[in-house]
C-alpha positions as CSV (number, residue, x, y, z in Angstrom):
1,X,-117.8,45.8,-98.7
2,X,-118.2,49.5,-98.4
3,X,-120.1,49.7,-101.6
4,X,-122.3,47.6,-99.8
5,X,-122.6,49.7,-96.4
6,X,-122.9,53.1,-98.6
7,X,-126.1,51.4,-100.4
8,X,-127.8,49.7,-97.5
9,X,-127.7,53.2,-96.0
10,X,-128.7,55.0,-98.3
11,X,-131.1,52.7,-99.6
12,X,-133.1,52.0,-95.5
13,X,-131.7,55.7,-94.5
14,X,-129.5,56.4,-92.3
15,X,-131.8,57.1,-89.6
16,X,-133.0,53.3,-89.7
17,X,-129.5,52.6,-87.9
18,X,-128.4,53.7,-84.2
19,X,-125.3,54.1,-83.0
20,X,-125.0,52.4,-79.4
21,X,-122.4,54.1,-77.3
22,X,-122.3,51.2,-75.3
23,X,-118.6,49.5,-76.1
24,X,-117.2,52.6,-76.5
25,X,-118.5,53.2,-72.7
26,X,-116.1,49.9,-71.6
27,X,-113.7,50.4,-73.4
28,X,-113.0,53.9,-71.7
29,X,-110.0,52.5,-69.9
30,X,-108.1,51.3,-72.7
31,X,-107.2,53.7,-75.2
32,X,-105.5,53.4,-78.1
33,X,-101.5,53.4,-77.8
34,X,-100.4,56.8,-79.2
35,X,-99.2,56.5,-83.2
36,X,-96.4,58.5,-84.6
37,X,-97.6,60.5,-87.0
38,X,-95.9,59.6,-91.0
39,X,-93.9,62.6,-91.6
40,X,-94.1,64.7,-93.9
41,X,-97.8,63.4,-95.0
42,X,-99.1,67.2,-95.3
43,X,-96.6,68.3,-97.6
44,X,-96.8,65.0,-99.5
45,X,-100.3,65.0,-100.0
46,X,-100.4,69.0,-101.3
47,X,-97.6,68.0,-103.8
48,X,-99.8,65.1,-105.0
49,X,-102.9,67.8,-105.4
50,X,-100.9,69.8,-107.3
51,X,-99.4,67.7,-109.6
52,X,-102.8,65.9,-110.5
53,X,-104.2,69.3,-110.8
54,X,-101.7,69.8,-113.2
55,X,-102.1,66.6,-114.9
56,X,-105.4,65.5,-114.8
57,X,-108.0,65.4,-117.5
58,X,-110.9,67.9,-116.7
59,X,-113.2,64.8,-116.6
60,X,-111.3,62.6,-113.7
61,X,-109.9,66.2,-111.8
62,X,-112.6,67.1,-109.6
63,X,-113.3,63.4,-108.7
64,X,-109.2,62.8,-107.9
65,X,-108.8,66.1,-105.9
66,X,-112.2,64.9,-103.8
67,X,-110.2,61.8,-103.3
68,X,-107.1,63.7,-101.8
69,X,-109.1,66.1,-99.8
70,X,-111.0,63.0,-97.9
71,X,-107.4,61.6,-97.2
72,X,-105.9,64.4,-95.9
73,X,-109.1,64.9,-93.8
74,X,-108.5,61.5,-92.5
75,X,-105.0,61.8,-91.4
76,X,-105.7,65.3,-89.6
77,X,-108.6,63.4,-87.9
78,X,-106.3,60.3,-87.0
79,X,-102.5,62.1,-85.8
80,X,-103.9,65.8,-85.5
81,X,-106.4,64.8,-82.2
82,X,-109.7,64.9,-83.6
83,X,-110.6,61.3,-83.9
84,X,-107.3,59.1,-83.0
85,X,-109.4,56.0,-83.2
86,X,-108.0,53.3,-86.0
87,X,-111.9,53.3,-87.4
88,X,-111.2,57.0,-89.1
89,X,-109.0,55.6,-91.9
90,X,-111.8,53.6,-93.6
91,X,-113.8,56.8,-93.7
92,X,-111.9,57.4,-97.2
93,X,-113.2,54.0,-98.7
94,X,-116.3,54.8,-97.6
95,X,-116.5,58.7,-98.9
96,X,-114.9,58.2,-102.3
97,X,-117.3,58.8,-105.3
98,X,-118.4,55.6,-107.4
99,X,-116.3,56.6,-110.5
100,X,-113.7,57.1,-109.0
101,X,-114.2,53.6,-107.3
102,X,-114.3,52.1,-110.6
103,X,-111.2,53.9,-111.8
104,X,-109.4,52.2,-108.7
105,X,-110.7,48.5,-109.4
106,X,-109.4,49.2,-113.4
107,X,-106.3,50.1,-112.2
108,X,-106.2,53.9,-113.5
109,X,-102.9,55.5,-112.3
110,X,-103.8,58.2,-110.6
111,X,-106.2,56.4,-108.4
112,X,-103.5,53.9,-107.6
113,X,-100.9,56.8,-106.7
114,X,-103.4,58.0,-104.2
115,X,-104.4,54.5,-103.3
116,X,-100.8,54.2,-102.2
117,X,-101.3,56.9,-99.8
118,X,-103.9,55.5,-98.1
119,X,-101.9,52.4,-97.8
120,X,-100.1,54.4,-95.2
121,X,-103.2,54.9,-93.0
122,X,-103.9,51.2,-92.9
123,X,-100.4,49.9,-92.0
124,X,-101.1,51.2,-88.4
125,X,-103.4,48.5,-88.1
126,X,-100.9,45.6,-89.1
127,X,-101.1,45.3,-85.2
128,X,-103.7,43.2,-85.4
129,X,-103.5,39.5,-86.6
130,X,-105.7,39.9,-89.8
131,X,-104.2,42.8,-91.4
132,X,-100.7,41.5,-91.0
133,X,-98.6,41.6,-94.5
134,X,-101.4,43.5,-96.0
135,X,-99.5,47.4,-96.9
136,X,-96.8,45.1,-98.3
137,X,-99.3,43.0,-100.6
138,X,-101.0,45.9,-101.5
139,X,-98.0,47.7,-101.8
140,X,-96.6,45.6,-104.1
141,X,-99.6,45.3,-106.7
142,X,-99.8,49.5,-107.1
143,X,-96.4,48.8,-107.9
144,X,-96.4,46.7,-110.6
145,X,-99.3,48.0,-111.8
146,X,-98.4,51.6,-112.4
147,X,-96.0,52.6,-115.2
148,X,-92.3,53.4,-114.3
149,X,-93.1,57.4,-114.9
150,X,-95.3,56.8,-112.1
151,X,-93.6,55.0,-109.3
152,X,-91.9,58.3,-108.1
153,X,-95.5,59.5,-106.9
154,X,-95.3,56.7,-104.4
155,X,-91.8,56.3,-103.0
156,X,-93.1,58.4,-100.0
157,X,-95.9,55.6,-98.9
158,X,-93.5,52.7,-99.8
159,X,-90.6,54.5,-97.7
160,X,-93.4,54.9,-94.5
161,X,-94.5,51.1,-95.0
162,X,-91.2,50.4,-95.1
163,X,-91.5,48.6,-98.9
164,X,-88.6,50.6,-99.3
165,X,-86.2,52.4,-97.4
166,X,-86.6,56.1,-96.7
């Protein structure tokens, strides 16, 4: 689906598409309840740079550390005050570079681990009727897809999903 926004965008340009204000201007009254911020996700997501800048092959580095950048980005935007609407969290599916996108969908590691942490992000959202069981579905196929070696990279998303306790 966002593969699909990215290249209708790009391919009509952006400009071809207006943004109405005009729900946001009813929907003044009702904000969004206020959302506990998943501790420790700053700390978390600098130890996961620095262990795939350790680990990562030249060739995937550059495209893994864009991937943790955007993330971090979007949880600063969603529990620092910059943008608390749920919207922000997509932003990271949207962002991500096509190879790394393919590295996801084959199930590379590393993508999964991060992956995981945006797992976190979208488990907010289980307040509404559609996303409901999702983090733990999702959850549950990073984790029996990754290696056991890997599985400690994500005990910190499983933990704030509650997949397992903290």
């Amino acid at each position: 689906m966002f593969r699909g926004i990215r290249t209708t965008l790009d391919s009509y340009g952006r400009h071809n598409f207006t943004k109405t204000h005009a729900p946001a201007l009813r929907s003044k009254g009702r904000p969004l309840p206020p959302m506990d911020e998943p501790v420790g996700y700053s700390e978390q997501l600098s130890e996961l740079r620095e262990h795939f800048l350790a680990v990562c092959q030249p060739s995937e580095r550059e495209e893994n550390m864009q991937a943790v950048d955007i993330l971090q980005e979007c949880y600063s935007n969603r529990y620092d005050g910059i943008d608390s609407e749920l919207h922000v969290s997509f932003a990271w599916l949207y962002r991500l570079p096509e190879p790394f996108l393919d590295r996801l969908q084959a199930r590379d590691a590393t993508t999964l681990v991060i992956y995981a942490h945006f797992v976190v992000l979208i488990y907010e959202m289980e307040r509404f009727w559609y996303l409901k069981g999702w983090t733990h579905h999702i959850m549950g196929g990073i984790y029996e897809a990754l290696a056991t070696e890997h599985i400690a990279w994500i005990r910190w998303a499983m933990a704030r999903v509650g997949w397992i306790a903290p």
